[in-house]
C-alpha positions as CSV (number, residue, x, y, z in Angstrom):
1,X,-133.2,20.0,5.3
2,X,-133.4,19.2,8.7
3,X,-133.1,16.2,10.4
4,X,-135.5,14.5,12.6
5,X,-133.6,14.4,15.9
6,X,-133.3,18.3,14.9
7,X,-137.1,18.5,14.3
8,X,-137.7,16.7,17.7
9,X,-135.6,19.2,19.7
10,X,-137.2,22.1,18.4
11,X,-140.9,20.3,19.3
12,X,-139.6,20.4,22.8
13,X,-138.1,23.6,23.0
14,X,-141.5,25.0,21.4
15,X,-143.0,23.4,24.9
16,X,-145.4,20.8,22.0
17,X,-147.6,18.4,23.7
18,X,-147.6,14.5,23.4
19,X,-150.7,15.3,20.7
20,X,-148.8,18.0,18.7
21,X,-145.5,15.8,18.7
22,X,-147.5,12.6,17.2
23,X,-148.5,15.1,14.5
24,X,-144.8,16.3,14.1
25,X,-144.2,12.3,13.9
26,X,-147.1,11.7,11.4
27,X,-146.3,14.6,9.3
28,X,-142.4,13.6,9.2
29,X,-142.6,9.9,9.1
30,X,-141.5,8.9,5.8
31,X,-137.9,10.9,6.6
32,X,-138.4,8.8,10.2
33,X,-138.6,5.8,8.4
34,X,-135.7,6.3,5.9
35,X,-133.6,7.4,8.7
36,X,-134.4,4.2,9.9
37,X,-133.8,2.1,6.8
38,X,-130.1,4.2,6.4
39,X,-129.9,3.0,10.1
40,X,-130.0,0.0,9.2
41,X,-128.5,-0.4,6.1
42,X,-125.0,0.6,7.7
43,X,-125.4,-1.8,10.6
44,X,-125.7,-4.8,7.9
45,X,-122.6,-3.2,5.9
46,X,-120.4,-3.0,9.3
47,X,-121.5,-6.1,10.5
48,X,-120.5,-7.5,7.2
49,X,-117.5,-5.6,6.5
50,X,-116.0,-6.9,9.8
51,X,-117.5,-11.2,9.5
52,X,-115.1,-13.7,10.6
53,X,-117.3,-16.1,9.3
54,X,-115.6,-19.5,7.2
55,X,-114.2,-18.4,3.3
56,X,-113.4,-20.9,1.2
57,X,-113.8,-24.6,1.0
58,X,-110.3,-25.6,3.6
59,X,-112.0,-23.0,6.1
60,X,-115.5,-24.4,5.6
61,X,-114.3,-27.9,6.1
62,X,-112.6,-26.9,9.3
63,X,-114.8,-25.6,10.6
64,X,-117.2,-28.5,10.0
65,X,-115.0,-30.5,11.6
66,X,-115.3,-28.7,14.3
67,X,-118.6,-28.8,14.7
68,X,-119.0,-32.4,14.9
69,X,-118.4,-34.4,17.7
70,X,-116.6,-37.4,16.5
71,X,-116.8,-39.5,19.9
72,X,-120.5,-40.3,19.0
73,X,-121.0,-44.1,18.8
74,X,-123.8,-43.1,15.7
75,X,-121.2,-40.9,13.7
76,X,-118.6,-43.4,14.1
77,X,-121.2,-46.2,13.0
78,X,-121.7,-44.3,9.5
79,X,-117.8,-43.9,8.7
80,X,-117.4,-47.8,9.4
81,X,-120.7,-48.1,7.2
82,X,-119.2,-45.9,4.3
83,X,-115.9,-47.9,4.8
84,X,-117.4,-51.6,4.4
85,X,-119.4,-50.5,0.8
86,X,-116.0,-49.4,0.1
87,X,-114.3,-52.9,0.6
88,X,-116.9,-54.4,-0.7
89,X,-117.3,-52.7,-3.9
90,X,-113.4,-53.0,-4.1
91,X,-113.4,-57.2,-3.2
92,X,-116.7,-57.8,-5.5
93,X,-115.8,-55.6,-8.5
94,X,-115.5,-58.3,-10.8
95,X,-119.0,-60.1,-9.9
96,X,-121.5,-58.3,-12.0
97,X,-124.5,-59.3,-9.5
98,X,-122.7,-58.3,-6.3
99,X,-122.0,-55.0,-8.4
100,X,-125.8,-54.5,-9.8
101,X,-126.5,-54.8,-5.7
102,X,-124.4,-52.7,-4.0
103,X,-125.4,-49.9,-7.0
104,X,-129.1,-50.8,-5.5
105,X,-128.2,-49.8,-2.1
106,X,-126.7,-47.1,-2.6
107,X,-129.1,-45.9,-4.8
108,X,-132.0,-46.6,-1.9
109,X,-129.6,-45.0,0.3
110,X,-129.2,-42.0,-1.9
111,X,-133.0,-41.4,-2.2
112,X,-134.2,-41.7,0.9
113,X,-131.3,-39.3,2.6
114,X,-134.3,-36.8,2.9
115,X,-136.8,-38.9,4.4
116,X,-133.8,-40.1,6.5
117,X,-132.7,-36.6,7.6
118,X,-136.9,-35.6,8.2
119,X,-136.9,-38.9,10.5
120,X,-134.1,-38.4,12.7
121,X,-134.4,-34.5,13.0
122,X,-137.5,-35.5,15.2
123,X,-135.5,-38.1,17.2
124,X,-131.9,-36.7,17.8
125,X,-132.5,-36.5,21.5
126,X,-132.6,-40.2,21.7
127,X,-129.3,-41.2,20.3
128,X,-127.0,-37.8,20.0
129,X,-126.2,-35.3,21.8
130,X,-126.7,-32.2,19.6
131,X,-129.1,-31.8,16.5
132,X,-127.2,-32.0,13.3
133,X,-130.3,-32.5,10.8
134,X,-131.5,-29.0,9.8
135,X,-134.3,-27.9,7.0
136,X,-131.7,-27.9,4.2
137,X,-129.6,-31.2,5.4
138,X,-126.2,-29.9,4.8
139,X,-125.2,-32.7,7.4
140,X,-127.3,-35.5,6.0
141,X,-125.2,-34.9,2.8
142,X,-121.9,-34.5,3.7
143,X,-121.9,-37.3,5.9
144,X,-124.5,-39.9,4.3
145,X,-125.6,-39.0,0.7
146,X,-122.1,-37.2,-0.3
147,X,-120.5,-40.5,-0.1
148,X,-122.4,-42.7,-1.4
149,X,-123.1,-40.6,-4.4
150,X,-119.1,-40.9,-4.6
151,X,-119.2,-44.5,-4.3
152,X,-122.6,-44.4,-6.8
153,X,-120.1,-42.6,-9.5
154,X,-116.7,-44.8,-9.1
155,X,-119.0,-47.9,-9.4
156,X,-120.3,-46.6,-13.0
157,X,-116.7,-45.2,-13.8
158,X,-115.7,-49.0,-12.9
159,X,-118.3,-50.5,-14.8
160,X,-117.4,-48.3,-17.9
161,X,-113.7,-49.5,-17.6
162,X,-114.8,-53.3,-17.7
163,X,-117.5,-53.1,-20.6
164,X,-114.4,-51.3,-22.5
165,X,-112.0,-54.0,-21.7
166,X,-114.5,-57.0,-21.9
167,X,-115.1,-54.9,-25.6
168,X,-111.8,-55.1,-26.7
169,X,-111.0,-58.6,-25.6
170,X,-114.1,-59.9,-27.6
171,X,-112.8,-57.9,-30.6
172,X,-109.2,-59.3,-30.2
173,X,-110.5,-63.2,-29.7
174,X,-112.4,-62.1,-33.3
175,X,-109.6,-61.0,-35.1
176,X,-107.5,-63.9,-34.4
177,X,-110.6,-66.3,-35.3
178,X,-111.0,-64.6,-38.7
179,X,-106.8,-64.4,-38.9
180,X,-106.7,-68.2,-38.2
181,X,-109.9,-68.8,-41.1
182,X,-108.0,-67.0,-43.5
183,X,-104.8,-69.1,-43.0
184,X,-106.9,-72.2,-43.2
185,X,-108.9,-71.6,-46.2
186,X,-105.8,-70.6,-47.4
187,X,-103.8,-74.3,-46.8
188,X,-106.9,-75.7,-47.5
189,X,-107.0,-74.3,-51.1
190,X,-103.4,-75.0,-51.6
191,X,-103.9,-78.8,-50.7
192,X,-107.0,-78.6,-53.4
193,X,-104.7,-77.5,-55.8
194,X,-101.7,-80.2,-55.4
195,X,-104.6,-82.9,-55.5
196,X,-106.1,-81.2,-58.6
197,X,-102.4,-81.3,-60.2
198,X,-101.8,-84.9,-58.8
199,X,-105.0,-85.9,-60.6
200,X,-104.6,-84.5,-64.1
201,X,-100.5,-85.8,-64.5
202,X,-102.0,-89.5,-63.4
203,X,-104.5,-88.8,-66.4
């Protein structure tokens, strides 16, 4: 079969006019537009045969790194923000209200990352110097809900750890209350008894 580069050179050399070749064109264009498609099709396979895109998580995360500048007063404002729920979910961890409020916040925090992301992709040209909030917000939540969802989990793995303890200690103080009955019913019955054996020699 012949191809159409083949079928085009032989229009010419046949002296065709613009009107015959479109009908050449027309009657040939399905094998036109596959040899189009195959084309195609091995452009995508070279171009992805030869990527030097990132693989794997280390190379992903470099190259993240990479991409944000870390200078930027805003970017440096969320690390220190991440860092002071950290110290104080670490300083308050034994006060159950300052607990139940910091799992508020980052909750809040957590939910509104979108609406966050939606707000400030309109508004980056007024406090950064590149745009780092796309459709899908792959920077909103590596940098603002990844972490708190972090923080979100340690707080309820921490929260487990204490009802557990707090469980056994209440279990312990209860065995020893219901150890320490036992003894004193039991000197209690023995002191019945000498009475009760005091009372019938006298009689």
């Amino acid at each position: 079969m012949a191809t159409v580069a083949e079928k085009v050179d032989q229009a010419i050399a046949e002296g065709l006019g613009e009107e015959a070749l479109a009908e050449k064109f027309e009657q040939h264009g399905d094998a036109f537009t596959g040899f189009l498609g195959d084309v195609q099709a091995n452009l995508l396979s070279q171009l992805n045969a030869h990527s030097v895109g990132p693989e794997g998580f280390v190379e992903n995360f470099q190259a993240f790194r990479s991409a944000v500048d870390w200078s930027e007063p805003w970017i440096q404002g969320i690390l220190v923000f991440h860092l002071l729920l950290w110290v104080f979910f670490i300083v308050t961890r034994r006060s159950f209200g300052a607990q139940v409020g910091l799992f508020a916040v980052v909750l809040t925090g957590t939910r509104l990352s979108e609406f966050i992301n939606t707000c400030l992709r309109d508004r980056w040209q007024n406090f950064s110097r590149q745009n780092y909030f796309d459709e899908h917000g792959i920077f909103m939540g590596v940098m603002w809900a990844g972490p708190l969802l972090i923080l979100g989990f340690t707080m309820l793995v921490s929260l487990l750890c204490q009802t557990a303890s707090l469980l056994v200690t209440v279990k312990t103080k209860q065995f020893k209350r219901e150890i320490a009955a036992k003894k004193d019913g039991g000197k209690s019955k023995a002191k019945r008894g000498a009475k009760d054996k005091k009372a019938s020699k006298q009689a």
